[in-house]
C-alpha positions in Angstrom: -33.0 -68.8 51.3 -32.7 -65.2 52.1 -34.7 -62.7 50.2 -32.8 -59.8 48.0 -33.5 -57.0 45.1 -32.4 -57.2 41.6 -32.8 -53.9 40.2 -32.7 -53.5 36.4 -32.3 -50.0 35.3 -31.9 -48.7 31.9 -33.3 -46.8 29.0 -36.9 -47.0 27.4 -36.8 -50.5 25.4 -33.5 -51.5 26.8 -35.1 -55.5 27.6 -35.7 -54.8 31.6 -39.1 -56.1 31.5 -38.1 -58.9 29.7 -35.1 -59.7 31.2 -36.4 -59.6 33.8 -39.3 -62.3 33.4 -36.7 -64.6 31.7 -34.6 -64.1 34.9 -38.0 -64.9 37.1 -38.5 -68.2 35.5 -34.8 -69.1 36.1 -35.0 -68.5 40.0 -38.4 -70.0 39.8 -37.2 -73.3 39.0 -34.6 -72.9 41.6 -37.2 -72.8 43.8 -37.1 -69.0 44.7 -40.1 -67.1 45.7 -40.3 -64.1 43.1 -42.3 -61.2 42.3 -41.7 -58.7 39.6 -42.4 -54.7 40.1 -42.6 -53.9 36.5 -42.1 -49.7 36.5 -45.6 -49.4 33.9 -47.4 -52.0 35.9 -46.6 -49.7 39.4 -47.1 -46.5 37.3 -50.7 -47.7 36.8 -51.2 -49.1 40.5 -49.1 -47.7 43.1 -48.2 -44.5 41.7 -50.9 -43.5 39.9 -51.3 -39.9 39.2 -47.7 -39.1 38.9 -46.5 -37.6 36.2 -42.6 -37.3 34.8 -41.2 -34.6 36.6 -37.6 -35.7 38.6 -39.8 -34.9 42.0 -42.7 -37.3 40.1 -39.7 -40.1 39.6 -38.1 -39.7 42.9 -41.3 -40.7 44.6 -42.2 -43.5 42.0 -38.7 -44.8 42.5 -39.0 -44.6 46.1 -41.7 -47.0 46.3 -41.1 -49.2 44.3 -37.6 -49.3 46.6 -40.3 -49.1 49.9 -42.2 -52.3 48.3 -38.7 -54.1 47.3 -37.6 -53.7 50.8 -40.4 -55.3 52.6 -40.5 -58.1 50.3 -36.7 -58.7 50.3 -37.1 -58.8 54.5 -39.6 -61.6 53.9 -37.7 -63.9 51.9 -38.7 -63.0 48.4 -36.7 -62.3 45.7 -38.2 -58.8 44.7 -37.4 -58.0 40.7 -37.6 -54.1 39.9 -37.8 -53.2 36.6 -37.8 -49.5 36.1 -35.8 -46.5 34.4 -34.8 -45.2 37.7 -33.2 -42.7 35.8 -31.5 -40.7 38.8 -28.4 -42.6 40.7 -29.1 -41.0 43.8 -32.2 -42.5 44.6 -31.1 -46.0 42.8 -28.3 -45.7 45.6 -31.3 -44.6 48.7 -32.8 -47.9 47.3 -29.8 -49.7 47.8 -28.9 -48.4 51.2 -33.0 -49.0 52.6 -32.7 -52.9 51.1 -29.3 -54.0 51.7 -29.2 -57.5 49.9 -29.6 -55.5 46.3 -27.9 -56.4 42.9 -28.1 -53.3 40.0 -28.4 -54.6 36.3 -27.7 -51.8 33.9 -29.2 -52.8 30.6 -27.3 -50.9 28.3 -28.0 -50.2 24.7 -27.6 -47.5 22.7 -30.3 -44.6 21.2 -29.7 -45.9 17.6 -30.2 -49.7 18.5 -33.3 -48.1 21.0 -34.8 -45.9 18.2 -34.4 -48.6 15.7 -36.3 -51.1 17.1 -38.9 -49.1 19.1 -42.4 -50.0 17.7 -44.0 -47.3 19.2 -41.6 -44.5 17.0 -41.0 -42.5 20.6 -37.5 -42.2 20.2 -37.8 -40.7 16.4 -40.9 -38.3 18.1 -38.6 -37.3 21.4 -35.6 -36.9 18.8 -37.7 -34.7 16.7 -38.9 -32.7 19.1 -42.7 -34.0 19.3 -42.3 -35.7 23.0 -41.0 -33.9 25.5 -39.6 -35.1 29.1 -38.4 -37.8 26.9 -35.8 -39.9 29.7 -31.9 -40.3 27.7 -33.1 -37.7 24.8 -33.9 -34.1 26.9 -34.2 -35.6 30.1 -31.8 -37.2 31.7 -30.5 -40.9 32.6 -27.6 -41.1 34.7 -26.0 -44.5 34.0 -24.5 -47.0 37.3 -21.5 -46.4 38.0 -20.9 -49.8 39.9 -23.7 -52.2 38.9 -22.8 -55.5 39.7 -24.5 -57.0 36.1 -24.6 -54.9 33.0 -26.5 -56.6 30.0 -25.3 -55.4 26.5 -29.0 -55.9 25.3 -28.0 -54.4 21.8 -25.9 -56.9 21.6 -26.3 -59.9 24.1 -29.5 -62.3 23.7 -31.9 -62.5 25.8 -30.7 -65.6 27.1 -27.0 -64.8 27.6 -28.1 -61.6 29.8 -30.3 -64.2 32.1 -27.3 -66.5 32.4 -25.0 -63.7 33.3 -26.7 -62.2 35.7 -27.4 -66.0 37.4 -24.2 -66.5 37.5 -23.6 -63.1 39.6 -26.3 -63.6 41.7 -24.7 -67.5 42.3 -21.2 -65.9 42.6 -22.6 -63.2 45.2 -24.1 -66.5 47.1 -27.6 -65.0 46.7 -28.9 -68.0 45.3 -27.5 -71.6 45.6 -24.7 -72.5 42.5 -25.7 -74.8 39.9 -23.1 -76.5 37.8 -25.0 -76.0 34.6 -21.6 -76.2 32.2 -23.2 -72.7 30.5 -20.1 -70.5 31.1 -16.7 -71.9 30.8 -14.0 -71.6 33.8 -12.6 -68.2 31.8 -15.7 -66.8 31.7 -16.8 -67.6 35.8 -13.3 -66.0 36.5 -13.7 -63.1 34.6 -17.3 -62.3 36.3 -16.1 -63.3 39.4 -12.8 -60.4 39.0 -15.2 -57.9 37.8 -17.1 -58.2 41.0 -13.9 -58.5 43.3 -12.9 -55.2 41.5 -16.0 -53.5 42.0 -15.6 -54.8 45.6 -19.1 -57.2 45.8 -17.0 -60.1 47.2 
C-alpha cells in the first residue's frame, strides 16, 4: 500500500492529537505502517528553539511537511497533527507530498475555552497570554479540506470513522464493509468530495 499524509489542523484543544491516535489504531489494524508527528512532540525535538512568531511557524510547519514527505515516499502513512495556522504553507505541504488528506477539526472558542484545563483561552481572552493562535493571532481555517471533524460536537469515534471512510473513498486505504455508515451517509461523503473535486 502506498504511503500518504493526513494533516489535522485546527485550534488549540480542538482533539488533533487525539484524533489522531484513535485514527492510528484504526489503520493499524488495517495493517498500515503509521507514525504520528504530534506538533508539541516536534516542537520539543525537531524544532526546538523556535518560538511563535509566523516566520517561527512557517519553519516548524515546513518540517514537519519535510518529515511527512519522506515518510509518505516510503510507504508510511505519516499523521501530522499541528495548528498549522497559516493556509499557505498547509497548501506548500500539500504540493511537496502529493498523496495528502487535510482534516480541519473545527470547534468553536466557547466549546475551546470551556473545556481547556489549562485556562489558556480565559488568560489569551483576558489579555495575560499573548501570540495566543485564534484569539490575537491568527488561524486561517481550510478552505477545501477533504475531512472536517465537528469535534464540539462529533465523538471521538464518529470523527475516526469519518475520516476512514474518506481515506477508503479516496482509495488511500483498502474499503472495509464495516456496516458503520449507512448508504445515505457514504453518498453524502462521497458528493462532498466529488464537489470539492478529490475524486
Amino acid at each position: 500500500m502506498k504511503g500518504f499524509t493526513l494533516w489535522f489542523t485546527g485550534l488549540s484543544g480542538a482533539g488533533k492529537s487525539t484524533l489522531a491516535r484513535e485514527t492510528e489504531a484504526i489503520l493499524l489494524e488495517r495493517g498500515c505502517k503509521v507514525e504520528i508527528l504530534d506538533g508539541d512532540v516536534v516542537r520539543e525535538n525537531l524544532s526546538k528553539g523556535l518560538g511563535f512568531s509566523k516566520q517561527d511557524r512557517d519553519i516548524n510547519i515546513r518540517r514537519i511537511g519535510f518529515v511527512c514527505n519522506l515518510l509518505t515516499r516510503n510507504e508510511v502513512v505519516a499523521i501530522a497533527a499541528a495548528i498549522s495556522p497559516y493556509k499557505a504553507i498547509r497548501d506548500e505541504n500539500r504540493a511537496l507530498v502529493g498523496r495528502f488528506v487535510e482534516v480541519y477539526c473545527e470547534c468553536p472558542i466557547p466549546a475551546l475555552a470551556a473545556r481547556d484545563p489549562k485556562g489558556l483561552y480565559q488568560k489569551a481572552l483576558k489579555g495575560e497570554l499573548k501570540n495566543f493562535t485564534g484569539i490575537d493571532d491568527p488561524y486561517e481555517a481550510p478552505v477545501k479540506p477533504e475531512v472536517i471533524c465537528h469535534t464540539g460536537q462529533e465523538t471521538v469515534a464518529e470523527s475516526a470513522k469519518k475520516i476512514v471512510k474518506t481515506l477508503e473513498l479516496l482509495g488511500y486505504v483498502p474499503a472495509v464493509d464495516s456496516g458503520e455508515y449507512s448508504p445515505e451517509e457514504e453518498a453524502k461523503i462521497k458528493q462532498r468530495l466529488k464537489d470539492l473535486g478529490y475524486i
